[in-house]
Each structure stands twice: as C-alpha cells, then as structure tokens.
C-alpha positions in Angstrom: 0.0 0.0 0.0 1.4 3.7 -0.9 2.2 5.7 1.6 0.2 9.1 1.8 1.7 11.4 4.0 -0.6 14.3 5.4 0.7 18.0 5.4 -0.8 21.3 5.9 -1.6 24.4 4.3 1.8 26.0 5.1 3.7 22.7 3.6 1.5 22.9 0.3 3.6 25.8 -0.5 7.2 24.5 0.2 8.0 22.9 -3.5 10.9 20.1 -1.8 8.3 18.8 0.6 5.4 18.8 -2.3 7.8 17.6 -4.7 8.9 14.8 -2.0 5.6 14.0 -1.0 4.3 13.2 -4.7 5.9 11.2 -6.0 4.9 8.6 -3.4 1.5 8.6 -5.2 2.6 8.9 -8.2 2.4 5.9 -10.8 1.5 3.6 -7.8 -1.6 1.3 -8.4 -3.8 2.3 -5.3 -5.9 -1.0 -4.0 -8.9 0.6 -3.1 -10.0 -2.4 -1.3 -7.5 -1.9 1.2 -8.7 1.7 2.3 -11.2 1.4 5.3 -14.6 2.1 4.9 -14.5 2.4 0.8 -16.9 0.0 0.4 -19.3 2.1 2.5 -18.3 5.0 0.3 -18.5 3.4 -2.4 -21.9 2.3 -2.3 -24.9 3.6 -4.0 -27.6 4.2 -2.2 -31.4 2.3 -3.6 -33.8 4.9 -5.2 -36.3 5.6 -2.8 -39.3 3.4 -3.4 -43.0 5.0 -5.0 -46.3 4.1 -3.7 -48.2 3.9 -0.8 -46.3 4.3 2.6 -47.3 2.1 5.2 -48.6 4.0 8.3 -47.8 2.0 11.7 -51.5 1.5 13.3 -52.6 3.1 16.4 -54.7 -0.1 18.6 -55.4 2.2 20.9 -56.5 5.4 18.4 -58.7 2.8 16.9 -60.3 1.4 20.2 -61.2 4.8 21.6 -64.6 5.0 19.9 -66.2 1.5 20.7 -64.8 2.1 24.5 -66.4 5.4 24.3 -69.7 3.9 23.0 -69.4 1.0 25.5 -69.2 3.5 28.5 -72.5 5.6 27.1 -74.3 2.4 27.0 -73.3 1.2 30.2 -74.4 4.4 31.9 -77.7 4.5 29.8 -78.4 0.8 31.2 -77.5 1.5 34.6 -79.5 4.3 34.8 -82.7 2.3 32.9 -82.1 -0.1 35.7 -82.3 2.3 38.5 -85.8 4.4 37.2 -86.9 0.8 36.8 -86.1 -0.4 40.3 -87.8 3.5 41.7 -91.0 2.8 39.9 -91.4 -1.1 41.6 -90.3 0.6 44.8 -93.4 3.2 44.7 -95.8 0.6 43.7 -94.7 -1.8 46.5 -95.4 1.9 48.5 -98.9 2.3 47.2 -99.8 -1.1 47.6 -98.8 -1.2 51.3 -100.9 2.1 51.9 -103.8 0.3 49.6 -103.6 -3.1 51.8 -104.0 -0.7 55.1 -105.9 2.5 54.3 -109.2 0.4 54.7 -108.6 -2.1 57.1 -107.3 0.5 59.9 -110.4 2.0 60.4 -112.4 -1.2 60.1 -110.1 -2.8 63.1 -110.7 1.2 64.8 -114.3 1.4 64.2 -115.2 -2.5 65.4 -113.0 -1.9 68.7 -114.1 1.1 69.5 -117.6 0.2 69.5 -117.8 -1.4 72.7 -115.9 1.0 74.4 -118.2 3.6 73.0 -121.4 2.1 74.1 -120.2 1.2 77.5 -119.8 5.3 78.3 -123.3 6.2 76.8 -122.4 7.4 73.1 -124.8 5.7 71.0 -124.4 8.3 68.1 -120.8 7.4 68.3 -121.6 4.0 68.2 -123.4 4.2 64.9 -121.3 6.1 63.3 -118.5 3.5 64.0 -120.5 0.7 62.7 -121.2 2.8 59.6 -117.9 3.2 59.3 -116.5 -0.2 60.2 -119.0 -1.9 57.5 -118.4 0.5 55.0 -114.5 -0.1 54.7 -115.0 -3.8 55.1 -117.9 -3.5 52.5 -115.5 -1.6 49.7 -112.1 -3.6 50.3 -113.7 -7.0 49.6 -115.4 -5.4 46.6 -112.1 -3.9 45.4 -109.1 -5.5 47.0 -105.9 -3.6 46.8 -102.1 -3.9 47.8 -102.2 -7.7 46.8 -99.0 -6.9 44.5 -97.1 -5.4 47.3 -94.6 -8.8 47.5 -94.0 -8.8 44.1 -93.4 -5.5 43.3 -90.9 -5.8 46.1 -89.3 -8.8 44.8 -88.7 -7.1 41.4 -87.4 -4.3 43.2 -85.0 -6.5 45.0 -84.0 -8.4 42.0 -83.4 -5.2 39.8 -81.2 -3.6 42.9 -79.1 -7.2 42.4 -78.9 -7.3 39.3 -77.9 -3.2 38.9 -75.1 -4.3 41.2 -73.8 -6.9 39.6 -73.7 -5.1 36.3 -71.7 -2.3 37.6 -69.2 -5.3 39.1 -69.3 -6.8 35.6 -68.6 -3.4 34.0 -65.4 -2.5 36.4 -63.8 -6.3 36.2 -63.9 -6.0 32.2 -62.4 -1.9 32.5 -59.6 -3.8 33.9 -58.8 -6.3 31.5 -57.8 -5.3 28.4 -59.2 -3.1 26.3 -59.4 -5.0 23.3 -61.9 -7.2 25.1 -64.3 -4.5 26.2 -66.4 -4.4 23.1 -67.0 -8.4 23.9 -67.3 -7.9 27.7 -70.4 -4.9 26.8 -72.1 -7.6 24.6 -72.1 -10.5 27.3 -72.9 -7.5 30.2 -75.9 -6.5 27.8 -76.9 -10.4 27.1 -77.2 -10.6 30.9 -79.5 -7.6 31.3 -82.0 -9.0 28.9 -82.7 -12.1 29.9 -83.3 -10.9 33.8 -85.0 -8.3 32.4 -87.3 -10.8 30.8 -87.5 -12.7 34.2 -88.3 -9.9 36.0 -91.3 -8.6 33.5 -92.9 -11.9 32.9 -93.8 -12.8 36.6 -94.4 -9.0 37.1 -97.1 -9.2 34.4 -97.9 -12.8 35.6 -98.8 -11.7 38.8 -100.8 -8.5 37.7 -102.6 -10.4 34.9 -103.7 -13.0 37.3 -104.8 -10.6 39.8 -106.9 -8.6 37.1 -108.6 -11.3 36.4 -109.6 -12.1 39.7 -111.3 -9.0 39.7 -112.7 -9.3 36.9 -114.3 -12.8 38.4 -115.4 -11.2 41.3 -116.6 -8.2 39.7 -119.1 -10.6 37.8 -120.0 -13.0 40.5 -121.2 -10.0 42.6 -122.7 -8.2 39.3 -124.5 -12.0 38.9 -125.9 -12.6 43.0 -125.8 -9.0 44.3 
C-alpha cells in the first residue's frame, strides 16, 4: 500500500516537501480495497421506493370509539335499571298504603264500639259501625295492595342485578381493552334475559290478579 503522508496548508507551498511527497502517489496502483470504509463509500444508495407508505396502526386510536360507545351504553343501562327499580319501589309503597288504608279503620271502628257504648255514646256508636262496614264493604269489593310482595321482589332483583352489572362493568375496564367491546355484549346479554324474568312474573302476577277481579266483579254483578 502507498504511503500518503498528510501535510498542511503551510507545507503545500514549500515545492521540496510537495515535490517529495508526490511522488509517493505517483504511478503507484492504489488497491482501493485496502482503504477502510471504501466500500461504504462506495456504495450507491437504492432509489427511494414509489407508492403507498405504510402507516404503523394506532390499537389504541382505533379502540377509543367503541370504549367510548361502550361506557355511554353502560351508563344508559345503569340508569334504565335504576328508574326501573324507583318505579317497583313506589308501587310496593302504594300497595302497602292500599292493603292498610281500609282495614285500619275497620279494626278502629269495630274496637271502639264497645268501648263507646259502655260510656253512653250511642251516636258514636253508629257512626263507628257505619264506618266499620263500609270499609269492610268496599275492600272485599275492590281488593288492593295484593302486589305489594312482588313489586318488592322485582325491586329486589333489579337492585341485584344493577349491582352486579356495575361489578361486571369495572372487572372488564380492567382487562384489556381489546376485550371490552365483547365484555359490553355478554354485560348487555345478561340484562336482557333478567330483564325478561323480572317482567314476565311482574305481568304474571298483575294479569292473574286482574282477572280475579274481573271474576269477582261478575259473580257480585251476577248474586248481588
């Protein structure tokens, strides 16, 4: 290999060290091969490549809408669930005041007739009876407050199963969120078929009871 010696700026303009430098170079076949890196050099870089460019995919850009819609449903069902425990709640209300609003003055009226005839008040003591007969009289003819237990049940259900929705919800927020989507679809599966539970002995029981009535409604329309 020639040997290249290295001067400066000041020595490029000294003719016995250019002139002994030279000729070093001069003539000589250079191997190219043997100068480090040359092949690196050397090397011609590929023409950049036309057409589409591939974009890397963001998972997580790309999940943020379905977890979004996930957690709008969620809170719509919840919220379903809660009105629809509220409104079983205030029937099993009425019919507790229904069941009592008669028979309270009945049991009053019947007690307190002997009481009022042993001091003298024999008004009073119509006026009870009046009283006492005429709330016996109207809830046998229109029985009330017979739902109460089931409308509690369903309340009690609906509380159980709002509960373990939300426990379903927050154990699949956990895990990962690829498997949210699926985790909403079972959650919603769930719902539909206790809601169907709930509704059909709900209806049952109010269908049954209507047509009581309407039985007894006729057989007292019938032999008055």
């Amino acid at each position: 290999m020639p040997n290249f010696k290295l001067f400066d700026g000041a020595m490029q303009n000294d003719p016995v060290v250019r002139d002994k430098a030279l000729p070093d170079a001069r003539g000589a076949d250079i191997d190219l091969g043997c100068v480090p890196g040359i092949e690196d050099l050397l090397r011609v870089p590929a023409p950049p490549t036309v057409g589409v460019v591939a974009i890397p995919r963001d998972t997580k850009q790309e999940l943020r809408v379905p977890i979004a819609r996930a957690e709008a449903i969620m809170e719509e069902q919840l919220k379903i669930l809660s009105e629809w425990a509220d409104t079983n709640s205030n029937f099993a209300e009425k019919d507790r005041f229904r069941y009592w609003v008669l028979k309270v003055p009945a049991l009053v009226s019947t007690v307190s007739v002997s009481a009022l005839e042993a001091f003298g008040y024999g008004q009073a003591v119509i006026v009870s009876g009046v009283l006492a007969a005429f709330c016996v009289g109207i809830d046998a003819a229109f029985p009330g407050g017979q739902l109460h237990n089931i409308h509690k049940r369903a309340t009690n259900e609906i509380r159980r199963l709002q509960q373990d929705v939300l426990t379903k919800w927050r154990q699949a927020q956990l895990g990962p969120a690829e498997e949210l989507v699926s985790a909403t679809h079972a959650i919603l599966k769930d719902i539909q078929e206790n809601r169907a539970k709930i509704d059909t002995y709900v209806t049952e029981a109010e269908a049954s009871l209507g047509k009581a009535d309407s039985t007894q409604a006729a057989s007292t329309r019938t032999h008055p």
